[in-house]
N, C-alpha and C positions, 0 to 999 in steps of 0.2 A: 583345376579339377582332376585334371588327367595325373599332374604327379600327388595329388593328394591318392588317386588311388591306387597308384604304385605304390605307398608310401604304405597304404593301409594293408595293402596283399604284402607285401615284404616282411609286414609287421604281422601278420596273422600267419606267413609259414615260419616264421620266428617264434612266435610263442606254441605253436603246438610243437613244434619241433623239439623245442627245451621240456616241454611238459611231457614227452614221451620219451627224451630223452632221460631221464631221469627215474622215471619207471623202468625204464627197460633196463636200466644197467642198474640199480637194485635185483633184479629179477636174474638178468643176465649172470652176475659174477653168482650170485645166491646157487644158480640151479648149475653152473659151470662145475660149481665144487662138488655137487649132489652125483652127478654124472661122470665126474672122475675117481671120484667115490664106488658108486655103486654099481656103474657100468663099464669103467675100467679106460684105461687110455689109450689102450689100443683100440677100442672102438670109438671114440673120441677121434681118435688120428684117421680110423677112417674114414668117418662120415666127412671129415676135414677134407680130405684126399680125393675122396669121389666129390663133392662138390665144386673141387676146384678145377678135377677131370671134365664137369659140368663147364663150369666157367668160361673149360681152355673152349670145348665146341660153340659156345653161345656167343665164340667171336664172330659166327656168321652174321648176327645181330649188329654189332659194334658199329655204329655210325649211323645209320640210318634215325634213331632215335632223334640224335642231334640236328638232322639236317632237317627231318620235319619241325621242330620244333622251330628252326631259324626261316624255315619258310613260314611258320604260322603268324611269326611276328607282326607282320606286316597288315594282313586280312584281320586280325586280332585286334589292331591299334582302330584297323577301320571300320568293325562292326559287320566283314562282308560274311555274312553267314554261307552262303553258296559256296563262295570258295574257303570255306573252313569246312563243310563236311567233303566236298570233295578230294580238300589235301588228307583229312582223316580215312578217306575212304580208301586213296592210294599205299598208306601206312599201311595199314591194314592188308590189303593186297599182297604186296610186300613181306607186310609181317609171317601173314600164312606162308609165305612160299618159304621165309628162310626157317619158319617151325619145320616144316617138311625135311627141310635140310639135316636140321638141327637131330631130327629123332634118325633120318638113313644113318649118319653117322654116330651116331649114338650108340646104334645096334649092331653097327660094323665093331666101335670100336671094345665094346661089350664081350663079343667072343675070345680077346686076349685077356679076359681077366683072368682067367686060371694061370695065364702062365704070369701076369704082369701082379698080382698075389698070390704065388705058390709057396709064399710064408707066409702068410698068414696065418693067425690062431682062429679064423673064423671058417665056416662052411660055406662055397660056393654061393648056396640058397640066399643064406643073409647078403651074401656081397650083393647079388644080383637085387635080390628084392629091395635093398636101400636106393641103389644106383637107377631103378629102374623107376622108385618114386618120389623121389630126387627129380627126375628126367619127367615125368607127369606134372609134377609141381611148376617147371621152370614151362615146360608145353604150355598152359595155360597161359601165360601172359601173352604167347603168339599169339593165339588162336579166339581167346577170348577177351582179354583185357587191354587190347588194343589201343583202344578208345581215350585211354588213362592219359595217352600222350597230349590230349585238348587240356587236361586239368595243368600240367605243369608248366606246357607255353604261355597260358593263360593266368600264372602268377600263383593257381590253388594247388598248391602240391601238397597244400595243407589237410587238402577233404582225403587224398590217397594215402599221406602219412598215417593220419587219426584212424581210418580202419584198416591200414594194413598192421599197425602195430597195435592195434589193440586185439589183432586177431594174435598176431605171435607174442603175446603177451600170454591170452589166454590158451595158446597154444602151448608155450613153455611150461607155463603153471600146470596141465593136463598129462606133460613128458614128466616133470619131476614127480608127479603122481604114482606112475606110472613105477619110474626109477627105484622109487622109494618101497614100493610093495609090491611090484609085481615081477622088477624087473625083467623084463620082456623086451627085448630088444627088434623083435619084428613091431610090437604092439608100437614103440617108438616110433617107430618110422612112419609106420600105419599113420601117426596123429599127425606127421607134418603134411603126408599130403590132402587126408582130408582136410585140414586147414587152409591150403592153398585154394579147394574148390570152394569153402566157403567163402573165404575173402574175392574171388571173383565174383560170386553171384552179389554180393554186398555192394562192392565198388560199380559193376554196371548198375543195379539201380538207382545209387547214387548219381552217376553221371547224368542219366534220363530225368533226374531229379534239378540237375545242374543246367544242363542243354537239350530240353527239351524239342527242340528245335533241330536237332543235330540228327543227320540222315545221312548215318557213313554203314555202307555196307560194302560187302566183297565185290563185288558184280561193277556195282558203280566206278571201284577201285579201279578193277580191267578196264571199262570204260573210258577213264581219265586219266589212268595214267601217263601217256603219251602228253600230256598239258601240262604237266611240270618236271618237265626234263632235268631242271634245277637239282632234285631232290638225289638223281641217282648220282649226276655230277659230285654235288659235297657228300651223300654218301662215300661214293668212293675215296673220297680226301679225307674224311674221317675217319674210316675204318683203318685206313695204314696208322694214321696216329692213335686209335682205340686197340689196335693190337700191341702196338709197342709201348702203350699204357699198361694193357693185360701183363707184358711178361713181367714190367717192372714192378708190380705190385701186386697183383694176384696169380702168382705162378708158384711163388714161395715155398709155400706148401709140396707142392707136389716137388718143384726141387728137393726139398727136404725128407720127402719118403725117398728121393732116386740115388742122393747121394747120403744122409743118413739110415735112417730109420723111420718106420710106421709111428714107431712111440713118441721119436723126437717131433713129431710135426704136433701132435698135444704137446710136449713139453714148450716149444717155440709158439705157440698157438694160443698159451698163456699172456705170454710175453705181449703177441699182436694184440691179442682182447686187450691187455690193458692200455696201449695206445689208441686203439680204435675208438673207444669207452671215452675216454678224456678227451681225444680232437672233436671225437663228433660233439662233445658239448660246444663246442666253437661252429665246427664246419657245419654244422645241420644249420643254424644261426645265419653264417655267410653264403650258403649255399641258397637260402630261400631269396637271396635278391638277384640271383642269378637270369632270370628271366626279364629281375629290371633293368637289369644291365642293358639285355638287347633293349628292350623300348628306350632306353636313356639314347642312345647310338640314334635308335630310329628318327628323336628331337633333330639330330645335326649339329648342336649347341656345343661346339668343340670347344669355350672357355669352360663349360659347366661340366662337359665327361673329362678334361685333366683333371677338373678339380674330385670330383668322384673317383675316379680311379687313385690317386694319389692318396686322398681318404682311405678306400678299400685297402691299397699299397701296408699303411699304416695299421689298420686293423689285422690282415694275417700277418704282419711280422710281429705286431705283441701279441697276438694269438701263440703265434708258433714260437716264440722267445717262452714265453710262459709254461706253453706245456715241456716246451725240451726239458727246460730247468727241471721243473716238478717232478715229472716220471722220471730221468735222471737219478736225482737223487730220493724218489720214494720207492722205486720198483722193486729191488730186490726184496726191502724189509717189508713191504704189502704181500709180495709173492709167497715170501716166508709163512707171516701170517695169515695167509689167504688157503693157499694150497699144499705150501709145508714147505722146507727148507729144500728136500730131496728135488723142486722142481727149479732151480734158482741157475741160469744159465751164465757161462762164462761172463765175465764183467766185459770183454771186446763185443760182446755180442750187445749186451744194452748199449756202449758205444756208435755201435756204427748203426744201431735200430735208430738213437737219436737224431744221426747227424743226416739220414735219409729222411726220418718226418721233418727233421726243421726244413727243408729242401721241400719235400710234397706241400707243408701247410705253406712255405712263402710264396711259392709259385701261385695259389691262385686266381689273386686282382690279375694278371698277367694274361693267364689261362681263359678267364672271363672275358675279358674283353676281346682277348683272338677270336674266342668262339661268337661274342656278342657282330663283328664286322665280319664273321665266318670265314678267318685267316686259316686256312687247310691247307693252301697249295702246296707248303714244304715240306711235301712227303719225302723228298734225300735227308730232312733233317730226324722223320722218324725213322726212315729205315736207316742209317749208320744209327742213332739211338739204341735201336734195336739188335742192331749188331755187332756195337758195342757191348750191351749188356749180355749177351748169350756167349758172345765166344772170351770174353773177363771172366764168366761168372764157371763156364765149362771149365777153363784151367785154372782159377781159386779151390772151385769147389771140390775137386779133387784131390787138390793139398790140404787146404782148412777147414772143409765141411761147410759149416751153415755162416759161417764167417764169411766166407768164399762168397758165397750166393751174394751175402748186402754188399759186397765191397765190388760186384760185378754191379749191382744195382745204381751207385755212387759213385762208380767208374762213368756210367752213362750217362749218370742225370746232369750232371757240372756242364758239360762242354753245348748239351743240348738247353735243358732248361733253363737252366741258372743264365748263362751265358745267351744263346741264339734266340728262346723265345720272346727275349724283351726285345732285341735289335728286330725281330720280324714284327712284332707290333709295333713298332714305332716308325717303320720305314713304310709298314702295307697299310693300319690302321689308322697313327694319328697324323701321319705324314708328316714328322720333324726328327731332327736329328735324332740316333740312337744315343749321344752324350748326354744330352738333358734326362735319359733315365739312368746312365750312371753317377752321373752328379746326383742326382735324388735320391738314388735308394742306397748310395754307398752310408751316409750319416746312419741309419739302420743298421747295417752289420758293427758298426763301431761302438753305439750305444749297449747291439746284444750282448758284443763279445765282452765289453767295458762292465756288462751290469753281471752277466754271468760270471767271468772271472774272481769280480768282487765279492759275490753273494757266496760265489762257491769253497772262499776259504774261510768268511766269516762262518759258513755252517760249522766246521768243524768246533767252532765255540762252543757252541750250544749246549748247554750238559741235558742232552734227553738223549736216551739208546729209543730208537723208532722200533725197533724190531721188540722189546720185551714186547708190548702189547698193545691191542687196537688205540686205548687212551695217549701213549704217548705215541703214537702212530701219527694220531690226527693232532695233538699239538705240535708235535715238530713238522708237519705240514702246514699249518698255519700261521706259523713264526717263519720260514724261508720264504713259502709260497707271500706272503704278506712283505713281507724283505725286498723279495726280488720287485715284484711289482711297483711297489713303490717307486725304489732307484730306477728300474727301465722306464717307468713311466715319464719319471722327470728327466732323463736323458732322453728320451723319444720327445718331449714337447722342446727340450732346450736345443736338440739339432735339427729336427727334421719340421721341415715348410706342412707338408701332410697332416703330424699332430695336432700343430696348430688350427689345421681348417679342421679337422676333425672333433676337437673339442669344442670350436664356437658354434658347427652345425649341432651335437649335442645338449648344447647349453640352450638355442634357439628351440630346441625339438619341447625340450624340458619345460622354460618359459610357455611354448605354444599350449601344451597341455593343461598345463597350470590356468591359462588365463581360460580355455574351456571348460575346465572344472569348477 
């Protein structure tokens, strides 16, 4: 009963997931164009910039989410509601103090904006007023939407998905409005933050809706906090690995105004949307069984999580063999006819964007499972991570620009991720040698490299130019994309032990519904 309902909540952040995934990047690329259009890309690059200026402060956050939710596991499996609102109420606790945090420096760092955009083509007034509700927006989830944290330990990350995105759904739709006829650039920004207070008041009564039962307040927090010492523990084990996540992935941007340009971080900003856009049709998908992970762990049943992981193993490497291929060889000619030719960045640049997501998207089954046994302790392995990436990326990016930046990025992920993160799960989590996962996942890179190399010179057959227009755009994506998948598919079932269990679990899943219907 209990893994049927894993099974069922896995499968319900699965499907909203996709089903808003899919609006939203209709929506998304639609209004992208609208607003480099009408609003220009230098203001494109800065709302990019300041949120990311946002992102680097909201590292005070970083971990703490994770560690409550690895404590909730537990009281969640067992129904103990007392100590579920009390761990929600130390969150919370918590959470207030690091919003506190988060806004003192906010406002500290706010008074060098004159001199840190003294090119700018915009006014003071705009900088401040976007950055400041920007900083309203991101406040809220301390202060008020605390609570959110019960829905995603708890397998629903599906009830937070469906109204937060339907809220920046209808939120986007109300900016291109906006863009379109009035262009108003304060009125813009106006809409994201009211938005963010409506999507708070919605998701708490939702929740009250969910757990009614659930009596997490501030006060109690103080109260209890002292009773799960735990929390602050893997917080701080987290947070070293949650900021040397931040630089390698969400810092980019503002790299890119410090040692670029304002304009270039829209132009490269292009480029990210359209990877984000395609993994997340994968990763929102893998991401929603993430909580089962930990309850999987919770069982103990360590022939059934090799086998689950090994599964997962095989799911993001055709994930991320799929997408590299595809954006590879779609992006320029999408970009062309997307946003115009004028934004189409160096051909090393799509390179080395590739060879960084194929690394993010394989890493995950890995990532899951460290966090699912809550493997933190090797903070030496984040911080050299970290400091490999910053002092590669300072002396690249000074010679190459925005090149510089990925190739600091892929300077640090190899020796740390690729390499260290599986030996530390294998030695702290499944407790067997770190060989049996290189024996395992080596059949994977041989299949990708074997199916990509092949596919990639048969492309050149093709008689379709992708770039004339949207129609042969989308057929010569569906003649490689259809290509590649095939051959990796039957190299990934013909080497790897993984595919194997994973398609007879699918076939099982199929059959079971079948004889229910």
């Amino acid at each position: 009963m209990k893994n049927e309902s894993r099974i069922h909540k896995s499968w319900m952040n699965t499907k909203v997931n996709l089903v808003f995934y899919l609006l939203m990047t209709v929506v998304t690329f639609f209004s992208r164009k609208i607003f480099l259009e009408r609003l220009g890309a230098d203001f494109i690059g800065l709302t990019g910039t300041l949120q990311n200026i946002l992102g680097l402060l909201n590292l005070a956050e970083l971990g703490i989410g994770s560690a409550v939710s690895f404590v909730l596991y537990k009281p969640l499996r067992e129904g103990d509601k007392q100590a579920i609102s009390e761990i929600v109420s130390v969150f919370g606790y918590y959470y207030r103090k690091i919003g506190s945090i988060v806004l003192g420096i906010a406002v500290l760092v706010s008074l060098f904006f004159p001199f840190i955009f003294k090119e700018s083509i915009f006014d003071n007034s705009l900088i401040y007023f976007a950055f400041y509700a920007f900083l309203l927006s991101s406040l809220i989830g301390y202060f008020i939407n605390f609570r959110q944290i019960l829905l995603t330990a708890d397998q629903k990350k599906y009830v937070v998905t469906a109204y937060f995105q339907t809220a920046n759904l209808v939120k986007i739709l109300i900016q291109v409005v906006v863009a379109l006829y009035a262009t108003n650039l304060y009125a813009w920004v106006a809409i994201e933050l009211s938005f963010g207070l409506l999507y708070a008041v919605i998701l708490n009564w939702k929740i009250r809706q969910h757990y009614p039962w659930l009596e997490a307040t501030i006060d109690k927090g103080h109260r209890e906090r002292r009773n799960y010492p735990v929390i602050i523990t893997k917080t701080k084990q987290v947070f070293i690995h949650k900021f040397k996540d931040f630089l390698l992935s969400q810092s980019d941007q503002i790299l890119v105004f410090a040692f670029v340009s304002l304009k270039m971080v829209a132009y490269y900003g292009n480029y990210v949307m359209v990877v984000s856009k395609v993994t997340m049709l994968f990763s929102t998908a893998m991401d929603g069984m993430f909580a089962s992970v930990g309850n999987l762990i919770a069982e103990n049943d360590r022939k059934k999580i090799q086998k689950v992981f090994w599964e997962l193993v095989c799911l993001r490497f055709f994930i991320g063999g799929v997408v590299v291929f595809c954006v590879y060889h779609l992006m320029v000619p999408f970009i062309a006819l997307w946003v115009g030719p004028q934004y189409i960045l160096d051909h090393s640049i799509l390179i080395l964007l590739m060879v960084s997501t194929f690394i993010m998207l394989t890493r995950g089954a890995v990532d899951m499972f460290n966090a699912g046994y809550g493997n933190y302790g090797d903070l030496w392995a984040a911080w050299t991570e970290g400091v490999i990436c910053l002092v590669v990326t300072l002396l690249a990016a000074s010679e190459w620009g925005l090149a510089g930046i990925l190739v600091g990025k892929i300077v640090s992920l190899v020796p740390i991720v690729v390499i260290w993160k599986p030996v530390y799960l294998y030695r702290q989590g499944f407790h067997l040698p770190p060989k049996e996962y290189w024996k395992g996942v080596f059949p994977y890179y041989v299949a990708f490299g074997a199916a990509f190399l092949l596919l990639h010179f048969m492309a050149d057959w093709i008689p379709i130019c992708p770039s004339e227009g949207i129609y042969p755009l989308v057929a010569y994506a569906v003649i490689i994309s259809t290509g590649f998948i095939v051959v990796y598919s039957v190299l990934l079932y013909w080497l790897a032990d993984g595919a194997k269990s994973l398609v007879v679990r699918m076939v099982d899943i199929i059959n079971a519904k079948r004889r229910k219907s």
